[in-house]
N, C-alpha and C positions, 0 to 999 in steps of 0.2 A: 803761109808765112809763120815764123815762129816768134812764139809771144812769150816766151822764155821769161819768167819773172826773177833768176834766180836771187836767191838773200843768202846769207852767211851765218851760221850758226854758233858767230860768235856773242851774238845775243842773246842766248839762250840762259837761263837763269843757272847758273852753278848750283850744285847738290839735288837737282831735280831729276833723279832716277826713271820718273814715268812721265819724261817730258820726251818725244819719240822727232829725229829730223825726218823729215815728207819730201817726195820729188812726187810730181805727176804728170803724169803722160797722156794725153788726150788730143786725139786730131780734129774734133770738133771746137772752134773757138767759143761758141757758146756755152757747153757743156766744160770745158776746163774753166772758165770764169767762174760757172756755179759749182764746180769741183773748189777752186780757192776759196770760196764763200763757204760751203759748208765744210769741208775738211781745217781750215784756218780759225774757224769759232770753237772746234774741240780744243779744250784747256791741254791736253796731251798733244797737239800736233803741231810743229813749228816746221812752215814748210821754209825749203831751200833752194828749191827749184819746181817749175813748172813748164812744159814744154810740149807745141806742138808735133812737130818734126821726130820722131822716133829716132833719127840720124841725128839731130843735136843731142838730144838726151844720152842716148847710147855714148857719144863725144867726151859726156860731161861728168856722166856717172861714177868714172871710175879716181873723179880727184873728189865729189862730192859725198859717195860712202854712206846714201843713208840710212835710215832705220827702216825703214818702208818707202817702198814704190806704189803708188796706185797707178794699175796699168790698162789703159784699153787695148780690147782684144784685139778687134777689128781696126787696124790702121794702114794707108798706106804704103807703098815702099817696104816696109819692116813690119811684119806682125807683130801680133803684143805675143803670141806664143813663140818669138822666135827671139824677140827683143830678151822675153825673161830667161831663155838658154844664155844667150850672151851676158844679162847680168848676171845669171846664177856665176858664171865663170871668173866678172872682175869684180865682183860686189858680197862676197862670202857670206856675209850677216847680217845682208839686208835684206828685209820680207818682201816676199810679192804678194800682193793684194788685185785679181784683177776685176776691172769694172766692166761687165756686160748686160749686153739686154735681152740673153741666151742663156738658160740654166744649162743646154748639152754642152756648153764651153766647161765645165766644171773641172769633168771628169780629167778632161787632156788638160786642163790648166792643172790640176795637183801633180801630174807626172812631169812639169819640169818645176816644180820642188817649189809651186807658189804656196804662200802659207796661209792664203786663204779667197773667197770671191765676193763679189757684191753684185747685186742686182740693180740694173738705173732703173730708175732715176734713185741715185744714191741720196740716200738721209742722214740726218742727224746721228740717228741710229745706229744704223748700220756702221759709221764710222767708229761711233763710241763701243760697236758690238766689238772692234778690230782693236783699239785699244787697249780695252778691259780686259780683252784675251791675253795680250801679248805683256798686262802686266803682274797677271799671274803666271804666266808660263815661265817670266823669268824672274817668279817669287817675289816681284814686288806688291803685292796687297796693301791695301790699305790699313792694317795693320800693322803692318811692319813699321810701313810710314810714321803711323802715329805713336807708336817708339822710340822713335828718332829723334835726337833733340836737337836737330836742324828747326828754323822756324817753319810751321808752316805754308806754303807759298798757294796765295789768292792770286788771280786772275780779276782783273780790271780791265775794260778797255773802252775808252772817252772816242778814239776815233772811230769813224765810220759807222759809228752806233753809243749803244749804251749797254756794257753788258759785265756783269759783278758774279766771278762763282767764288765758292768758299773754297779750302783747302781739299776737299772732298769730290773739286770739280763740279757740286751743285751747284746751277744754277739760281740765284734770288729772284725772290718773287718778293715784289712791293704790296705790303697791305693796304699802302696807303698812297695814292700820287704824290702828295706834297713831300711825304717821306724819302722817297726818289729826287723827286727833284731839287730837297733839300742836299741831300748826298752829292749826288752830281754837283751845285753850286761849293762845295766846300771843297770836292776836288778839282775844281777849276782853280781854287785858290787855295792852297795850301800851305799849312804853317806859318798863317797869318792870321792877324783878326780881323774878324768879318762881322760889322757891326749890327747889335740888331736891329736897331731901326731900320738900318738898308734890308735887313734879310728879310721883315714882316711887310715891308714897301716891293719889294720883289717876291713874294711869296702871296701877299693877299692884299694886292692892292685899293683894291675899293673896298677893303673892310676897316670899320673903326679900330683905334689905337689899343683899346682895352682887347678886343676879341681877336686881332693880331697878336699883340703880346703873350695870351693864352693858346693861340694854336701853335707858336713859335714855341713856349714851352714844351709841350707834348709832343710835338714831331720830332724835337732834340733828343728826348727822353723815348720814345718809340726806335729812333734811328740809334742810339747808347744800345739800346737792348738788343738791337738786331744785329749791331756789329760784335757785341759781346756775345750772342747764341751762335753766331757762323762762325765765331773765332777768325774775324777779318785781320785782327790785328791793329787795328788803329784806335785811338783815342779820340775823343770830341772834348776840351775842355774850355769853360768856361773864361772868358777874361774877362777885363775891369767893363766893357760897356758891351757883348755879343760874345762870342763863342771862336773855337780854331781847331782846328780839324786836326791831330797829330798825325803824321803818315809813320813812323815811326820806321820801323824796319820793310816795309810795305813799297815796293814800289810800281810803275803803272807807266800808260804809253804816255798821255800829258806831263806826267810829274818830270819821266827821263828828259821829254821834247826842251819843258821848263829851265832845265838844270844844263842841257847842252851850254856848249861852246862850240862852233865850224873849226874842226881843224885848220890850222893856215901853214902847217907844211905838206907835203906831197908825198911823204911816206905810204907806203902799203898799209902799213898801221892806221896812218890817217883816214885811207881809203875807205878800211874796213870800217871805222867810225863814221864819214860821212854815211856809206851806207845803210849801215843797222839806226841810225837816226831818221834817212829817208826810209826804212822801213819799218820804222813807226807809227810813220801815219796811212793810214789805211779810208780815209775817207775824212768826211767834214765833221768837226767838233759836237758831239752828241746827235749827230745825222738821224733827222725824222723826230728830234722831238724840240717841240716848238716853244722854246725857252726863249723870251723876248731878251733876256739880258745876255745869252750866251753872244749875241753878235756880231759884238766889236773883238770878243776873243777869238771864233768863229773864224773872224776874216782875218785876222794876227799869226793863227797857227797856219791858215792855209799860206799866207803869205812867206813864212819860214818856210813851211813847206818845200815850196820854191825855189825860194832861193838856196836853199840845201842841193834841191837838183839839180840847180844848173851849175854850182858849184863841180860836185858830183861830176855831172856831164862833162864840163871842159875839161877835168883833169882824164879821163878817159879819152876823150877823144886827145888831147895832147898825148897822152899814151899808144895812139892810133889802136884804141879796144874799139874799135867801132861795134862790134856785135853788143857787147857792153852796153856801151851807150843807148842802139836804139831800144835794145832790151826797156833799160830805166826810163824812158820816155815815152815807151810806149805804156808802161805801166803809169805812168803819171797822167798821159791822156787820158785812162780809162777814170780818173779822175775826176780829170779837168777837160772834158771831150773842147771845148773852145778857147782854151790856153792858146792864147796866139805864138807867145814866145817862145812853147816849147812844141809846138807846131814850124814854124821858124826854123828851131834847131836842129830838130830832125831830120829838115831839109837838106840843114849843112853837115849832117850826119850821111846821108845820103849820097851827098855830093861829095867831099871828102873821100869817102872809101869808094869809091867807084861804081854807083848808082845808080844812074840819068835816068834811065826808066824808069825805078823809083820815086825820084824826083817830081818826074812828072804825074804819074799817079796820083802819090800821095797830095799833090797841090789839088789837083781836080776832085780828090774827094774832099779835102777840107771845104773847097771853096764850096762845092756841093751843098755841102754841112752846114755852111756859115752863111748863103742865102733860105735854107730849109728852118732855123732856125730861128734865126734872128731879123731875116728878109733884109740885107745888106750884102754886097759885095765883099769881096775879103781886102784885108786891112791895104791900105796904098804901098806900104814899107814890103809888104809880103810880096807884092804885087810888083813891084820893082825887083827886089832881088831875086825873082825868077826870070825877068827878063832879062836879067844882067845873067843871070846861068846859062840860059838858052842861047843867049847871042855867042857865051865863050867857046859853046861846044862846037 
């Protein structure tokens, strides 16, 4: 099955020279998830696509044009050494990168003109070894950069984690937890006031008022310092009773989500905006760290979330993009694996473009999932509109 993730690269931050578009091709679902994962946390990598199916990919390559391909060698149907003849021929200037678990693949991967290999289980590293290269090769150094009197552009990212690099692509390291988890609360709320009494009551609750008010100073004063040495760009300033976080020229996945509006016409344009909004969010609001106040926000963004995508979805499916569609759905389960609704839709994704097997499947493994889980039968509403499918066919 293909799990085709693709995104559009019209999000891509303008003036970012060593910002590189990513497609990957991996016939393991596993191994391509943890391909998104660590290929998508490099500050240089915005991917556009991902795909099982070497016959989708190959499909899709030649409107998508990107900078680098990560390609496995070993795939069915179409090898990756046979895939990269064919993209050498529709894709002129885009790298191949291929991912093996065979160093003697090397040699015949350079002869059809890949520009470079990786060894799996693919790292951090290793990805950042492929960046680094490709942006000197095409003179863009970090020098140069810092010549330029473009703003520097930091890397933020609230969903599906917490993770802050500087202009330099370094990543930060907290000296201090409160120091972090200061940060993080102030871009949950941005260019606003954030009082201190609420922030020393959220910050250190069972400590007295006096020894509150003294860590609340110093962690502002440590967090000033830390965004003035990385050159983050933001401001912390002071107001009449707590402090406000400037984001200034700065911006991040929360703040865009924030500042949204849903499209409400059906333009292409529109499209591409629901999009690049539902492909902002990448997971649960500071995911894995146990901020008791983030919760009500937590479940706020997951809920836009949502309804972004189903948004999303129907106009696709009105479109009869069915691949489209189950694409963005499938990537929103890997989410929401118990999303009923867009478990639901998929169905009618299914059934729609002409299915039935699918249909069927897919119900028997959710329901699967949903006594495995939770030890309940699947929802009555679900449970009905498959019998009402079954009976029409």
């Amino acid at each position: 099955m293909n799990v085709s993730t693709r995104e559009r690269n019209d999000g891509m931050e303008e003036g970012r020279a060593d910002l590189f578009t990513v497609v990957i091709v991996e016939d393991e679902k596993p191994i391509l998830e943890l391909m998104k994962v660590v290929v998508g946390r490099n500050p240089h990598c915005h991917i556009i696509g991902a795909f099982s199916n070497p016959m989708d990919a190959l499909t899709s390559l030649p409107n998508l044009q990107p900078d680098i391909v990560f390609l496995d060698v070993e795939m069915p149907r179409l090898s990756g050494l046979e895939l990269a003849r064919r993209i050498d021929e529709c894709c002129e200037n885009t790298r191949i990168v291929f991912t093996t678990a065979y160093k003697e693949y090397a040699l015949e991967a350079f002869n059809v003109f890949a520009f470079d290999y990786i060894l799996k289980p693919v790292t951090p590293a290793a990805i950042a070894r492929i960046t680094d290269r490709m942006i000197k090769e095409a003179g863009r150094s970090s020098a140069s950069a810092a010549m330029s009197t473009s703003m520097p552009t930091v890397f933020i990212r609230c969903f599906g984690g917490f993770e802050v690099r500087n202009s330099k692509g370094e990543l930060i390291h907290w000296s201090a937890r409160k120091t972090e988890e200061l940060f993080a609360y102030l871009l949950c709320y941005p260019n606003q006031d954030s009082n201190k009494w609420y922030l020393m009551n959220v910050l250190w609750p069972d400590m007295d008022e006096e020894r509150a008010a003294h860590n609340l100073h110093n962690t502002v004063y440590r967090l000033r310092k830390l965004l003035k040495e990385q050159d983050i760009g933001m401001n912390i300033v002071k107001t009449g009773d707590g402090y406000c976080l400037e984001t200034l020229q700065v911006s991040y996945d929360l703040l865009e989500m924030q500042r949204s509006s849903p499209p409400l016409a059906d333009t292409l344009e529109d499209m591409s905006s629901l999009e690049r909004l539902c492909d902002l969010y990448r997971g649960s609001l500071l995911d894995r760290k146990d901020y008791l106040w983030k919760v009500k926000l937590e479940e706020g963004c997951a809920k836009q979330y949502k309804v972004l995508l189903y948004q999303l979805v129907r106009r696709q499916m009105a479109r009869e993009d069915w691949a489209q569609a189950e694409r963005r759905l499938e990537a929103g389960l890997l989410l929401h694996p118990l999303e009923e609704n867009m478990h639901l839709l998929l169905l009618e994704v299914y059934a729609e473009s002409g299915k039935p097997e699918r249909v069927v499947k897919h119900y028997a493994g959710f329901e699967e999932q949903y006594r495995r889980e939770l030890g309940l039968g699947p929802p009555q509403e679900m449970k009905r509109w498959l019998d009402a499918y079954v009976s029409s066919q």
